[in-house]
C-alpha positions as CSV (number, residue, x, y, z in Angstrom):
1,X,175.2,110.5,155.6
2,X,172.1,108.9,154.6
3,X,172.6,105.3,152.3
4,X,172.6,106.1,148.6
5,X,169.3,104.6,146.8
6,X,170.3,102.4,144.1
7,X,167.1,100.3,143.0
8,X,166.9,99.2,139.0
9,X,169.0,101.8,136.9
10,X,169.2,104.5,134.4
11,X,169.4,105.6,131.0
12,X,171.0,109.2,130.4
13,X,171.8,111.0,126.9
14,X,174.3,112.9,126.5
15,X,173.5,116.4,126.2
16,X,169.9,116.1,128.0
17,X,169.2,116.7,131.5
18,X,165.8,113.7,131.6
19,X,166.9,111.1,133.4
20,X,165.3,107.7,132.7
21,X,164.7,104.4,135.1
22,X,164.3,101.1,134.9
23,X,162.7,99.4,138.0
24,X,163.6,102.4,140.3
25,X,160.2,103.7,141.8
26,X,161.5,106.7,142.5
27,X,158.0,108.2,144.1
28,X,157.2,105.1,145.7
29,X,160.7,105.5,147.7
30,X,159.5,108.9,148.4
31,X,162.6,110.5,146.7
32,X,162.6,114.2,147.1
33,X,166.1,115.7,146.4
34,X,169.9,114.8,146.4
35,X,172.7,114.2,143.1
36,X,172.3,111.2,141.1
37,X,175.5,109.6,140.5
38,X,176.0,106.8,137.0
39,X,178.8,104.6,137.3
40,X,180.8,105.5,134.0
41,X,182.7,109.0,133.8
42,X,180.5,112.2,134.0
43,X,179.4,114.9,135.7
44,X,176.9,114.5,138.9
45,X,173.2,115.6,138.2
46,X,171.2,117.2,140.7
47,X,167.6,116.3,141.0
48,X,165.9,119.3,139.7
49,X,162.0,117.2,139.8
50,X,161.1,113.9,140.5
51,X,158.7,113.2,137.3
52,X,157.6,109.4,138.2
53,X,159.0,106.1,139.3
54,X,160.8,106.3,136.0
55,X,161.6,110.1,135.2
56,X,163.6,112.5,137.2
57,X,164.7,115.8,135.5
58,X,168.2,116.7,136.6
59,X,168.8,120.4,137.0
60,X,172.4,120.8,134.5
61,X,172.4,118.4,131.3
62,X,174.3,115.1,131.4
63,X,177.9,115.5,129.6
64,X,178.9,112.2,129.6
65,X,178.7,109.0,126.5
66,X,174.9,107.9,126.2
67,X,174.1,104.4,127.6
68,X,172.1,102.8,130.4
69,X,174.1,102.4,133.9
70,X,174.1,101.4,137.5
71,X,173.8,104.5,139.6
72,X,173.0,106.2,143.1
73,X,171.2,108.8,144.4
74,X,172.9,110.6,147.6
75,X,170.2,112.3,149.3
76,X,172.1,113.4,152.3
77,X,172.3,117.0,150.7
78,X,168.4,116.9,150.4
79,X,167.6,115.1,153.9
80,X,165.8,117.7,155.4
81,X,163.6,118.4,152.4
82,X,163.1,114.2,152.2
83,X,162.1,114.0,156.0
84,X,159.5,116.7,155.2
85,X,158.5,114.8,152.3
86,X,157.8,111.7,154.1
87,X,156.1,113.4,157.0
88,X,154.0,114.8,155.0
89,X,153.0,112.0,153.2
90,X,152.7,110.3,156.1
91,X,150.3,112.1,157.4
92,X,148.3,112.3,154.1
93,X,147.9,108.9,154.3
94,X,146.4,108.9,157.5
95,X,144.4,111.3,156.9
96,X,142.6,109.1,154.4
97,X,142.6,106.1,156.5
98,X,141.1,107.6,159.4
99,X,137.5,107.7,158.1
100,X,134.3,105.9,158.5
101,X,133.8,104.4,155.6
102,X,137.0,102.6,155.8
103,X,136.6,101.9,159.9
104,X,133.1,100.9,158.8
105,X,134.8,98.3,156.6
106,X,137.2,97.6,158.9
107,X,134.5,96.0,161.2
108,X,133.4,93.6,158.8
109,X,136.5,92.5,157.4
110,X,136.9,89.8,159.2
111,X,133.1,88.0,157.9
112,X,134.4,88.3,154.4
113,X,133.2,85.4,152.0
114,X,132.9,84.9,148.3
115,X,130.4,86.4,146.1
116,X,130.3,89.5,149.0
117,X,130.7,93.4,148.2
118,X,130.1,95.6,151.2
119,X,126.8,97.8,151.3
120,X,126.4,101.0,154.0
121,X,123.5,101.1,156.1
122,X,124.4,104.5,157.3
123,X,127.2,107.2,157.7
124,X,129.4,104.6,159.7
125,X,128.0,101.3,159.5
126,X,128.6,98.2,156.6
127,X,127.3,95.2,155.8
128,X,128.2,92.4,153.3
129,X,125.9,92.3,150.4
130,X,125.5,88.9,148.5
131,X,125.9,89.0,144.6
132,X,124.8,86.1,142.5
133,X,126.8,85.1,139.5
134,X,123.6,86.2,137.3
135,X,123.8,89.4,139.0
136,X,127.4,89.4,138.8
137,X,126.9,88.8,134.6
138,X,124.0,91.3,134.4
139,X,126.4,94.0,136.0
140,X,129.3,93.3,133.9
141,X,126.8,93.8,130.9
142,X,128.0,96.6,128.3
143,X,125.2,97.9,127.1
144,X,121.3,97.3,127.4
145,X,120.7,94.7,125.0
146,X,123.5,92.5,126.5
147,X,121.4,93.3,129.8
148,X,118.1,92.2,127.7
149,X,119.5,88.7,126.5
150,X,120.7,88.3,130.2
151,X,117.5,88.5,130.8
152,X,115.8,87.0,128.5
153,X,113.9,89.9,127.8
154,X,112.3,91.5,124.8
155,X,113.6,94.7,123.2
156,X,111.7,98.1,124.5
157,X,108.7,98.7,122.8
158,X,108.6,102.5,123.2
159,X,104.8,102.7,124.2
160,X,102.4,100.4,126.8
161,X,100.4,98.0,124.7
162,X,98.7,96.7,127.5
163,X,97.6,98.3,130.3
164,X,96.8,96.3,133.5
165,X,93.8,97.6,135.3
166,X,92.8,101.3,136.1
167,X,90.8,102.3,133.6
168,X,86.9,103.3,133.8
169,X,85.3,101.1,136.4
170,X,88.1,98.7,136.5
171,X,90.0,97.3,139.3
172,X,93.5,96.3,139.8
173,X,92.6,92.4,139.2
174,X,95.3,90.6,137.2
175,X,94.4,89.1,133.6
176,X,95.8,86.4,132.1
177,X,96.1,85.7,128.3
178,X,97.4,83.2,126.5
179,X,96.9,80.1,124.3
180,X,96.2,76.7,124.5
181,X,97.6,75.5,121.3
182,X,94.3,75.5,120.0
183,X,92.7,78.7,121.0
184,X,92.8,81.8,122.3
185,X,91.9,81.8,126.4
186,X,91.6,84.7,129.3
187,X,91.5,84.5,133.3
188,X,91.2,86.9,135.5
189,X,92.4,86.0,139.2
190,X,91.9,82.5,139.5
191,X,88.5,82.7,137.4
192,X,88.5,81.3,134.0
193,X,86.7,82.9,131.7
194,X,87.0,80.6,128.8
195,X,87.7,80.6,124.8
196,X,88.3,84.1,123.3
197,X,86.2,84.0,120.6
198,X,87.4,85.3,117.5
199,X,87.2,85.1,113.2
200,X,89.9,82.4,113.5
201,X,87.7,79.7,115.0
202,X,84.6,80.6,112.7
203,X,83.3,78.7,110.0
204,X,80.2,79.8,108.0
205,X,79.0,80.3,104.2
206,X,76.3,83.1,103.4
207,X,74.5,81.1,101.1
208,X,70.8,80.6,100.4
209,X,71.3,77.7,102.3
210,X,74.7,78.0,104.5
211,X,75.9,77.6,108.0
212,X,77.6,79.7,111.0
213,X,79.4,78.0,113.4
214,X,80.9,79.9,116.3
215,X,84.1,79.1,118.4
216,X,82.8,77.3,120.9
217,X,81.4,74.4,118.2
218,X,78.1,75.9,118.5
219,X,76.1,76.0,114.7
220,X,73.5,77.4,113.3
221,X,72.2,76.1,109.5
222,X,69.5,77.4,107.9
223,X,68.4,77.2,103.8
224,X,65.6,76.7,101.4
225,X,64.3,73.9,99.5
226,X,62.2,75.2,96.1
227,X,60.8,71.6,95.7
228,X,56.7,71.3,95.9
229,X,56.9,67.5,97.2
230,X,54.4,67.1,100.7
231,X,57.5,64.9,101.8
232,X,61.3,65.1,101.4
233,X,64.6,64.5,103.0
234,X,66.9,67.8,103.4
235,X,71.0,67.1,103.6
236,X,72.6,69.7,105.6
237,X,75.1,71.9,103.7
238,X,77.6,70.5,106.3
239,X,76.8,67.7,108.7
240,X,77.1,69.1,112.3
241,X,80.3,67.4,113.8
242,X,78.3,65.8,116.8
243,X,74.5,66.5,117.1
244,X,72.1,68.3,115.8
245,X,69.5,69.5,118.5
246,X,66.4,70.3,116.3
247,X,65.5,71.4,113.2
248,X,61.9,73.3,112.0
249,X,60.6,74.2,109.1
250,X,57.8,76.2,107.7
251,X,56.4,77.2,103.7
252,X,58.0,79.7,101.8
253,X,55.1,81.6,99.9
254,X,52.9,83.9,102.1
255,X,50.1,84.1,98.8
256,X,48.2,81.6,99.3
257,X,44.7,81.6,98.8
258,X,43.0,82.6,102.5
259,X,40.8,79.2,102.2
260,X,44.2,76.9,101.9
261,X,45.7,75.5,105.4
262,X,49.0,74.6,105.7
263,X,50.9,72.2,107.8
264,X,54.6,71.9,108.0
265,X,56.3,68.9,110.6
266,X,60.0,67.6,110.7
267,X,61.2,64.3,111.7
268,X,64.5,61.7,111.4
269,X,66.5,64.4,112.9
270,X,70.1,63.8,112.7
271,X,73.4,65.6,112.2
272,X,73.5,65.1,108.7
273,X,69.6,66.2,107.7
274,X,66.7,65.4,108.7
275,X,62.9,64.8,106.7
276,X,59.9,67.4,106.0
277,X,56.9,66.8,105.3
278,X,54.0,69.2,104.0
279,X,50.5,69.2,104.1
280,X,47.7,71.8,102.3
281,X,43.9,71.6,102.5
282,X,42.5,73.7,99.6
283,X,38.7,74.6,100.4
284,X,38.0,71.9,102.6
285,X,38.9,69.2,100.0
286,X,41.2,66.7,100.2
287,X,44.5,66.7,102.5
288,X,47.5,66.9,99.9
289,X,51.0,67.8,99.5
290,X,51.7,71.5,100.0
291,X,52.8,72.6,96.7
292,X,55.3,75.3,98.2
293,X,59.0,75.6,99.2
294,X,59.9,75.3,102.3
295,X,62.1,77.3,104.7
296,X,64.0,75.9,107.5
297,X,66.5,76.4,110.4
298,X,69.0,73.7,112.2
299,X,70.7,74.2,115.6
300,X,73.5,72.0,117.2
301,X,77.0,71.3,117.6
């Protein structure tokens, strides 16, 4: 006779033939067959199924008060059937351990360290795999834009805005663009290529007499002064922030009589104007002042 099993213990009801445990792991014991016996008065149940650790229908219907009891199950009846049970789980379970992934494992085992998962190299060989806690973090991610704030990346965009390289008589040279706090700059490779130039750095007013300047400080003035004086001084629209390189000047009308000669000179160039002065011979006569308006044009920076 076989020793009766009599781990945790059971609820019956009177009238039912479900039998119900309470820390009895009837699979895990490997429990196959026999009676099941409570310890109050009733009838013995034979074990029709074993359902799980906690379930085992009996084959007649309990006819005894309802309650929760010690019991055993006598399996000596059954010990055939449980020897070919456990054989046969036996040998499942070596079945399943006698593979190479598992021997593959195996063989590493013993270098084991934190932060390791195993990787296979092939059909039969292992290695340990390091995982960084950001890795470890990024994997435990739920969804993609977890992943994205992970990363500290920016949400798809659904197209390419930018594409670097390849198109018509391009090579695969990597630009750079970004900004200095003050402008707009590009590189390509290590070569700088300088200011971007674009509306935002450009100053200018279309007037009769206005100004352009462009974003790398250089400006252009220009304008035109009706007066008739020979000599005069001419104020900039806007005084150019550091120097003005030159500035020339020449008479507005183009009907003058064909015997008139006109001279036109500047002078006292600085970045806030600079002095014209205008000279017409009428006939051979007397040098005078011109009599005209004048025209001019100012470069510098």
């Amino acid at each position: 006779m076989t020793t009766p099993y009599t781990t945790g213990s059971i609820t019956l009801a009177n009238g039912s033939a479900v039998v119900t445990g309470a820390g009895t792991a009837w699979q895990t014991a490997l429990i196959a067959g026999g009676t099941i016996y409570a310890e109050v008065a009733g009838n013995p149940l034979p074990i029709l199924t074993i359902d799980s650790n906690t379930q085992i229908t009996a084959a007649i219907k309990w006819k005894g008060a309802s309650g929760t009891y010690p019991y055993a199950i006598m399996r000596d009846t059954a010990y055939g059937q449980q020897t070919v049970a456990n054989a046969n789980a036996l040998s499942t379970y070596l079945q399943r351990l006698d593979n190479a992934s598992l021997a593959a494992l195996a063989s590493i085992a013993p270098t084991l360290s934190a932060g390791m998962v195993p990787r296979g190299l092939s059909g039969n060989t292992m290695e340990w795999f390091l995982v960084s806690d950001f890795i470890k973090f990024l994997l435990n991610d739920p969804d993609a834009a977890t992943a994205r704030t992970t990363l500290g990346a920016q949400a798809a965009l659904g197209f390419t805005p930018v594409q670097q390289g390849g198109g018509y008589g391009q090579g695969s040279n990597k630009v750079f663009l970004g900004w200095t706090n003050s402008a707009l700059k590009a590189t390509v490779d290590s070569t700088d290529l300088g200011k971007v130039w674009t509306d935002s750095a450009v100053l200018w007013n279309a007037a009769t007499s206005g100004y352009h300047k462009f974003p790398n400080g250089f400006m252009l003035q220009w304008g035109y002064d009706p007066t008739g004086s020979g000599d005069f001084r001419k104020i900039f629209p806007v005084a150019f922030p550091a120097t003005c390189f030159t500035a020339v000047a020449t008479m507005a009308s183009s009907d003058l009589p064909a015997t008139t000669a006109v001279t036109v000179s500047t002078s006292n160039v600085d970045k806030f104007g600079f002095d014209i002065r205008a000279r017409a011979v009428n006939n051979g006569g007397a040098v005078g002042g011109a009599g005209q308006g004048a025209l001019w044009l100012a470069v510098g920076y």
